[in-house]
N, C-alpha and C positions, 0 to 999 in steps of 0.2 A: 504494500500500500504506500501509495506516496501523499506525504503532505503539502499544499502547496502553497506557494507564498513563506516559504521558511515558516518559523513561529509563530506568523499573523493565522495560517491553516489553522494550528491546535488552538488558538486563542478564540478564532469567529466559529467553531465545530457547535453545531448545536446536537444535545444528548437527545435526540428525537427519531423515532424508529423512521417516521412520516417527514423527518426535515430532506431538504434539500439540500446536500453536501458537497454538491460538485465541483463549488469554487473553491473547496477545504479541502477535499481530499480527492487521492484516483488511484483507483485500482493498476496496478503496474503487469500487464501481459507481457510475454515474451517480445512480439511486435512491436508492442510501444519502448522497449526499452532497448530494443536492437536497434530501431530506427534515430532513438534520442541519441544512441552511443555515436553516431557517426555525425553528430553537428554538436557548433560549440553553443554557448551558453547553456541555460539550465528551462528545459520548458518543463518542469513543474513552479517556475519563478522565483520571486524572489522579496526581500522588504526587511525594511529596518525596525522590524517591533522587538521588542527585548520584552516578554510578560512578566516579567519580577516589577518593570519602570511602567508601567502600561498608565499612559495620562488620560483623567476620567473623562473628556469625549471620544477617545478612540477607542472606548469599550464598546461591544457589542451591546446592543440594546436587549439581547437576554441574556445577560448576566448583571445578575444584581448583589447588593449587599458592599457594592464598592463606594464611598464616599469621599476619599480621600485625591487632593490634586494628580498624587503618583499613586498607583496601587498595585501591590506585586498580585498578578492573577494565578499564579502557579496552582493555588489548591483546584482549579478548573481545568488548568493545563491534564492534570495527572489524572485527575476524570474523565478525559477528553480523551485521554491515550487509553485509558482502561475500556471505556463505552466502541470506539472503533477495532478494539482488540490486539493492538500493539505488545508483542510481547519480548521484543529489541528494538530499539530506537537507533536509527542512523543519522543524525546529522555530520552532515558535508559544510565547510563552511572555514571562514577564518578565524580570530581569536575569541571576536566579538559573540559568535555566534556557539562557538565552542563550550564557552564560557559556561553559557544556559545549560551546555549540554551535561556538561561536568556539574553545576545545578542539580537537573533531573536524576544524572548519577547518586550525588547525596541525598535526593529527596526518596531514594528506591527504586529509579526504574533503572532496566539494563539497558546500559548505554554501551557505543561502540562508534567511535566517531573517525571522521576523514577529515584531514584538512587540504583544503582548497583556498587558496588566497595569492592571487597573484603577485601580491608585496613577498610571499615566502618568510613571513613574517613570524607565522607558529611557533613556540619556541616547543622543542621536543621532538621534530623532525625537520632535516636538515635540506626536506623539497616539501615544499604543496603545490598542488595541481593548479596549472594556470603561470606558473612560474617561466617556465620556458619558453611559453608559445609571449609571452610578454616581453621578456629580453629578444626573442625573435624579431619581434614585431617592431621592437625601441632601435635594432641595430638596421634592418631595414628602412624606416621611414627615416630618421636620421640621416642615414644614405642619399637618400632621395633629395630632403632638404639643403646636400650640400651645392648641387648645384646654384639652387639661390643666393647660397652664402658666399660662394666663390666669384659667382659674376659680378655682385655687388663688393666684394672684398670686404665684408662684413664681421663681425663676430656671429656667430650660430648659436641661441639661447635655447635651450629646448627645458621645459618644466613637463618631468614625468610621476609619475602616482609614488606614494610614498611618504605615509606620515610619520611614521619613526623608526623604520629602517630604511636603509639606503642602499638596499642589493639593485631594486629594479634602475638604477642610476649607477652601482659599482659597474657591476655585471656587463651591460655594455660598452660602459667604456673601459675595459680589458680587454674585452675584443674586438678595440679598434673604435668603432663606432663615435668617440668623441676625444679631445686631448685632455678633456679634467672632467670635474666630476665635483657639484656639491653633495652630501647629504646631511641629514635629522643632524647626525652621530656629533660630527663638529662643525661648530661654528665658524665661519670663513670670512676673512677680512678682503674686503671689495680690491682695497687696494693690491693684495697678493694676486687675486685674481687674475686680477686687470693686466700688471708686470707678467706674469706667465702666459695668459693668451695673449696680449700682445708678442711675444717673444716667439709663440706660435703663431699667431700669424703671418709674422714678419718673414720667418723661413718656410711658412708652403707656400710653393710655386705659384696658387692662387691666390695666396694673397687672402686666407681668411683663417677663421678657428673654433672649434666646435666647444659647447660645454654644456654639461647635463647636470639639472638641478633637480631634486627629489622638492615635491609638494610641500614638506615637513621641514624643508630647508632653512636655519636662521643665518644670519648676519650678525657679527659682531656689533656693528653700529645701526642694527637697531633689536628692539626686544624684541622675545617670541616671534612663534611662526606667523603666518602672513594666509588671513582668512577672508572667505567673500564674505561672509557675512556674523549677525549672533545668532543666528539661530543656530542649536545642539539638537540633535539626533535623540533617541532613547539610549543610545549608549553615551552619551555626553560627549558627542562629538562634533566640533563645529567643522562648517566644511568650507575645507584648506580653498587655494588656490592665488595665484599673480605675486607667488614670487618667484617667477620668472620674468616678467616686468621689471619688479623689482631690482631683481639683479643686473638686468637688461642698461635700465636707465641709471645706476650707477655706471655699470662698465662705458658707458658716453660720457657719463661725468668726469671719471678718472683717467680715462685713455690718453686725453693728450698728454698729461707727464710721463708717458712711455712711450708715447710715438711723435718725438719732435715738435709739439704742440697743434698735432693736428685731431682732430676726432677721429673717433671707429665710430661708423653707426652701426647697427645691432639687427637683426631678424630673429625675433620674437616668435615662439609656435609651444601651442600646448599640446601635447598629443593625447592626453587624456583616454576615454574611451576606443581611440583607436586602436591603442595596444592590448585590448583584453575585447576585440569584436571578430566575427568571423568564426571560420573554423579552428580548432587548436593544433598544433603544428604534432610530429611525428612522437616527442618526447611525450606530451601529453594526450598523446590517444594509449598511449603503453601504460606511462604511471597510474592514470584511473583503473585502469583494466585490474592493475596490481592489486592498488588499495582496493576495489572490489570486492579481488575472492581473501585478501588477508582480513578482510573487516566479518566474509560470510565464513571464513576460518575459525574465526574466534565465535564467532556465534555457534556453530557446530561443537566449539570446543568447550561453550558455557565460558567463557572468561570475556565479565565484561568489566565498564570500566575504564578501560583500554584507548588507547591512541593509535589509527595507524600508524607508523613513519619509514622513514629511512633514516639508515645512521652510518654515516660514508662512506657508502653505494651500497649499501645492503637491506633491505625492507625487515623490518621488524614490527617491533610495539611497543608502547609504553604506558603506565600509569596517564588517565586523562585529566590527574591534577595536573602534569606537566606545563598545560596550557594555561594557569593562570600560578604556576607557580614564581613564573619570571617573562619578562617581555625579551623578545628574539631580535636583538640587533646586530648591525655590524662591529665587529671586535675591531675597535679604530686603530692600536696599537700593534694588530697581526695584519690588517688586509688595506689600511689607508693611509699614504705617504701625506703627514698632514701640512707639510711644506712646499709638495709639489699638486698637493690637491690633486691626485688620484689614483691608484690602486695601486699596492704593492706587491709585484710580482714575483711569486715565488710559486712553485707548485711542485715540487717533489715529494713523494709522499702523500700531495693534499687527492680530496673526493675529485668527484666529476666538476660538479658544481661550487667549488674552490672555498667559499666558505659555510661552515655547519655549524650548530648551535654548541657548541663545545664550549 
């Protein structure tokens, strides 16, 4: 059985033999999930309801007894799995959604969860699904955008997803795709910036220079991250974005004391949802297949509780406290040269995917 719309499914389920559940729940045939395997996003969908935070107009209008501005609906949630007959819970998803899931763990249901999250964010495995086809997709469009940058002799800004880790920004630019690299992890001084892509651009032959900034990205000279607006999420999340602008319009301000007092002007691009649209690239048609049968492994084996993951290159499992036991960032001191603002290359010995939650 599939639920849909993430958490919003268990939360709008009404306990009624005669309700209509369609937009909550769907029976999952062989058919339907053969056909879902073979394209990307998720068509059971998706949504940002957290039911522990659930704010009292986005309750369902039968459910009562909530009075409160936030109200945790969980004791409905766990009615709602019991009345449709759940008897392992699979949530797919990233920290945020994990989270709940490790929740329902402590509250007594069997849980068995995946992570998916194209930040790669999980802390407790060292890949989640969505990961690759995202560094895919950042070193390609990238690619693409240098033409612009070189004909105009530009600087190249590109602001990609990434609110406190900074892989989907390392990761490309190690492989080429950019000459630095901001993210979350450290704080970066405009003027260092500025001296090194100008120094890069002055020596390619086109005459320009790339640089990739994670969403989450601060500046020294100025505070905190850089958001469109106040509105927060049920996870208490505001949502990021324009510092890539940001950085943009400094690197014009500062350029001329590194380029003989002329300006750099900047190309500016968010790539946002491009990197995580379409279908998922080769990595990620394999890794779900993976997590799959190790998540219907563990349900065969009664061990729930459980995390899928990988632990450098090798698929296992772990305690599904893991995921709120510590948040999954970049180890700044093992993988980011914070002087030359971007990655530190080394790989003997390391995984496929070069840094892991270690």
């Amino acid at each position: 059985m599939g639920i849909r719309r993430g958490w919003a499914g268990l939360l709008d389920y009404v306990r009624d033999a005669n309700a209509d559940n369609s937009e909550n729940v769907q029976p999952l045939s062989e058919a339907i999930v053969n056909r879902a395997g073979r394209t990307g996003g998720t068509f059971l969908h998706t949504s940002r309801l957290r039911p522990s935070h659930v704010p009292r107009e986005r309750l369902p209008a039968h459910l009562t007894g909530y009075d409160q501005p936030i109200n945790d609906a969980t004791k409905d949630v766990l009615k709602n799995l019991e009345h449709i007959g759940v008897d392992v819970l699979i949530p797919i998803g990233g920290d945020d959604t994990l989270s709940y899931g490790k929740r329902l763990h402590d509250e007594g249901v069997n849980v068995v969860a995946i992570p998916k999250t194209m930040d790669n964010d999980v802390y407790g495995t060292d890949y989640c699904i969505g990961f690759s086809t995202c560094v895919t997709r950042t070193i390609e469009l990238t690619h693409r955008l240098r033409t612009s940058a070189g004909s105009h002799e530009r600087f190249l800004v590109i602001e990609v997803f990434g609110r406190y880790a900074g892989f989907t920004a390392l990761l490309p630019t190690m492989a080429g795709a950019a000459d630095r690299c901001v993210i979350p992890e450290h704080a970066v001084d405009v003027e260092r910036l500025t001296e090194l892509l100008t120094h890069d651009r002055n020596r390619n032959p086109s005459r320009y220079a790339v640089v990739l900034v994670s969403e989450g990205a601060r500046l020294t000279s100025h505070d905190g991250m850089t958001f469109e607006g106040e509105e927060t999420d049920m996870f208490g999340h505001r949502k990021l974005g324009g510092i890539g602008d940001r950085v943009g319009e400094a690197l014009k301000d500062s350029s001329p004391t590194y380029n003989h007092g002329r300006r750099i002007d900047v190309v500016n691009q968010r790539l946002g949802y491009l990197v995580r649209s379409g279908d998922p690239d080769a990595l990620d048609s394999i890794v779900p297949m993976a997590f799959g049968n190790l998540a219907l492994d563990l349900v065969a084996r009664g061990e729930y509780g459980r995390l899928v993951s990988i632990h450098r290159g090798f698929y296992d499992s772990v305690p599904i406290g893991s995921v709120t036991s510590e948040k999954k960032v970049v180890n700044v001191a093992k993988y980011y040269n914070t002087d030359r603002l971007r990655p530190i290359y080394k790989f003997d010995g390391a995984p496929l995917f070069i840094m892991t939650s270690d």
